[in-house]
Each structure stands twice: as structure tokens, then as C-alpha cells.
C-alpha positions in Angstrom: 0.0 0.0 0.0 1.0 3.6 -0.8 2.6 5.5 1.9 0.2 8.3 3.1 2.4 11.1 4.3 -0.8 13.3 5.9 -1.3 10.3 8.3 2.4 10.6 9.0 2.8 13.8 9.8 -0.2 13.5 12.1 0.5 10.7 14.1 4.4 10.0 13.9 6.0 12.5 16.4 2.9 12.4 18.6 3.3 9.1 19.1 6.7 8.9 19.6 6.6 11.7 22.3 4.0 9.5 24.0 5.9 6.7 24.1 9.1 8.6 25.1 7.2 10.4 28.1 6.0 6.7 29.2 9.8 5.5 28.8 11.4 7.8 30.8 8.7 7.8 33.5 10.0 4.1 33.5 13.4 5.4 33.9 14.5 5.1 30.8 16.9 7.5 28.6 16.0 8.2 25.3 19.1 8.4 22.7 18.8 11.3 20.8 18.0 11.0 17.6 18.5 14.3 15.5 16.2 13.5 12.1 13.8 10.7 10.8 15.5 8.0 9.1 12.7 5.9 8.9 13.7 3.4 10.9 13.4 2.3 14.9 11.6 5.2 16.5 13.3 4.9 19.6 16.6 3.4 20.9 16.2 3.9 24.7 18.7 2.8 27.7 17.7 1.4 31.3 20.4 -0.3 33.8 23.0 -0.7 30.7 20.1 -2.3 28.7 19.3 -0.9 25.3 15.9 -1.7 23.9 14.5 -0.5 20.8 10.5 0.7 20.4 8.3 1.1 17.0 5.7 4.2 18.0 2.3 4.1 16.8 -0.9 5.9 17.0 -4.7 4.6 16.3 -7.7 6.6 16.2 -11.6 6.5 15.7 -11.8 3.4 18.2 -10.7 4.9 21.4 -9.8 1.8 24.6 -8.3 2.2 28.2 -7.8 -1.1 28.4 -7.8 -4.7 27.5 -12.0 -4.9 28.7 -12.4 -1.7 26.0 -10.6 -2.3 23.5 -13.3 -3.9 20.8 -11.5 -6.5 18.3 -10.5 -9.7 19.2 -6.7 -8.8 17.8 -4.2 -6.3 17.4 -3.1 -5.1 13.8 0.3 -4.5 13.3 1.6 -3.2 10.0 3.3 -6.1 8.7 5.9 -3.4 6.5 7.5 -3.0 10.0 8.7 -7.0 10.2 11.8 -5.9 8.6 13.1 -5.2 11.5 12.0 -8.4 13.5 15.4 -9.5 13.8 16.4 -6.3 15.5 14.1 -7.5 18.8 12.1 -4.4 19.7 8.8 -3.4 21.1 5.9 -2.7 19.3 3.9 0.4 21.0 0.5 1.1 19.8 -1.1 4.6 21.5 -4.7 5.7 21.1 -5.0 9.7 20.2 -8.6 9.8 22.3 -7.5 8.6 25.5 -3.2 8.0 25.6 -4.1 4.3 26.7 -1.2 2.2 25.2 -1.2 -1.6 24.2 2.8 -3.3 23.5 4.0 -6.4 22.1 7.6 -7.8 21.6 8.3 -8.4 17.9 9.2 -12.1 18.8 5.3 -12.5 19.5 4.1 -10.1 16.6 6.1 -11.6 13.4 4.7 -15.0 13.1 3.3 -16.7 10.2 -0.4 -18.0 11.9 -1.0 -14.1 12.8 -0.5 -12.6 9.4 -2.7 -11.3 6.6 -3.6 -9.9 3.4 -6.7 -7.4 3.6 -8.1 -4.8 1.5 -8.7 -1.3 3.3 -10.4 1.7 1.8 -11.0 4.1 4.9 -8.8 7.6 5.9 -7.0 8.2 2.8 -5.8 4.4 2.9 -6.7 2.6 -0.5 -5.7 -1.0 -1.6 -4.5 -4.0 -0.1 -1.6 -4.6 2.8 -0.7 -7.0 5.0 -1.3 -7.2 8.8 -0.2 -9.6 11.4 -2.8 -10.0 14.0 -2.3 -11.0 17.6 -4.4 -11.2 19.9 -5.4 -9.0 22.0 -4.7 -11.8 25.3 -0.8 -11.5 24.4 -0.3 -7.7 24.6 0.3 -5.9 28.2 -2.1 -2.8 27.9 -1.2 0.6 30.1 -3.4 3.2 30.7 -4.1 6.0 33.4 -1.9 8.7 31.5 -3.2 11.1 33.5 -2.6 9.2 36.8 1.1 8.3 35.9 1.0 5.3 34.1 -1.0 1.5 35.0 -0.5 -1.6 33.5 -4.2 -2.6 33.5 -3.1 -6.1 31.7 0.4 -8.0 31.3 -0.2 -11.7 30.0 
């Protein structure tokens, strides 16, 4: 599927502020990372240990948690599995409420999750390919407001 740069600019750097502001409420130091290079969104550091995050946002179907959120699975854009073999987590934020659902890309990338669908909704046209988990194998964190809850971990 065509890239759809308005959707971009609207949702990357939101996102990835989001998920940096949950990262370092974690205690976690976000490397610097002075332009888009289109890949990893964020290389962070805790206690010597570098992990590496994908930042995402959704809207129209606002959740808090794992009791809202209405589908069955999680869709994750399957264009993102090249970098499966980098090990890195897979955040997914909702614009209505800042609730956040994550998934490691060991659990995301495999073959019984993945699919081919047609989409025609927000600027999106034509078909793409989706691996979805679900929902039962994602921790979800919410309470933005209340500094941060994870209201499921499987």
C-alpha cells in the first residue's frame, strides 16, 4: 500500500513523544535522535540495557484497556517486520485517551498471525498485510493522567 504522508505527519512524532514520556517515567533514557531516518523510532537505555521501540498511534476506536478495547486482535503493520530481527517493542497509543497496548516483535512476526486485507478508509486505499495477535498477548497501560498503570500484562 502507498505511503500516506498526511497520516504521518499527524500521528508519527505524537506518538513517539508519547511513548518517550511513558519510557522515561520508567526510567529510561531516550538516545537522541536528531532526524527521521525511517527506521526504529526509539533506541532507549535502562540499567545498561538498550531496547529498541516502534511508536504508533490509532484513532476513531478509542480503549483504556484490555476490557475496551473492541477487536479480538491487534493489527500491526506487517511493513514494519523488517526489522523483526532487531528484537524491539511494538507500541500502539490511542490519540482519544493516551491508553497504550505493546508487544515484543518475537510474539508479533509470526506466520499464523499474518494477513492480506483490503482497506479503503482515511486516505488508505488497496491491499496490505497485517499480522494480527491477539489481543490476550499484549500488556495494555493506561491511566496517562494518573502516571502510568499496567491494567493487563499476559
Amino acid at each position: 500500500m502507498k505511503f500516506v504522508k498526511e497520516s504521518y505527519d499527524k500521528h508519527n512524532d505524537w506518538a513517539i513523544e508519547k511513548v518517550s514520556q511513558y519510557l522515561k517515567h520508567r526510567g529510561y533514557i531516550i538516545h537522541d535522535k536528531s532526524e527521521e531516518d525511517f527506521g526504529i523510532d526509539i533506541v532507549a537505555e535502562k540499567d545498561g540495557k538498550i531496547i529498541n521501540v516502534e511508536a504508533e498511534a490509532k484513532e476513531e476506536y478509542p480503549w483504556h484497556d484490555i476490557e475496551t478495547f473492541k477487536f479480538p486482535t491487534v493489527s500491526f503493520l506487517a511493513r514494519k517486520s523488517k526489522w523483526k530481527d532487531t528484537n524491539f517493542w511494538y507500541f500502539i497509543v490511542c490519540r482519544e485517551t493516551e491508553a497504550m497496548l505493546v508487544c515484543n516483535s518475537d510474539v508479533i512476526f509470526r506466520e499464523e498471525y499474518l494477513e492480506r486485507i483490503h482497506i479503503n478508509k482515511g486516505g488508505r486505499k488497496g491491499g496490505d498485510s497485517f499480522y494480527r495477535v491477539p489481543k490476550e498477548l499484549l500488556m495494555f497501560i493506561s491511566g496517562y493522567d494518573k502516571g502510568y498503570e499496567t491494567s493487563y500484562r499476559p
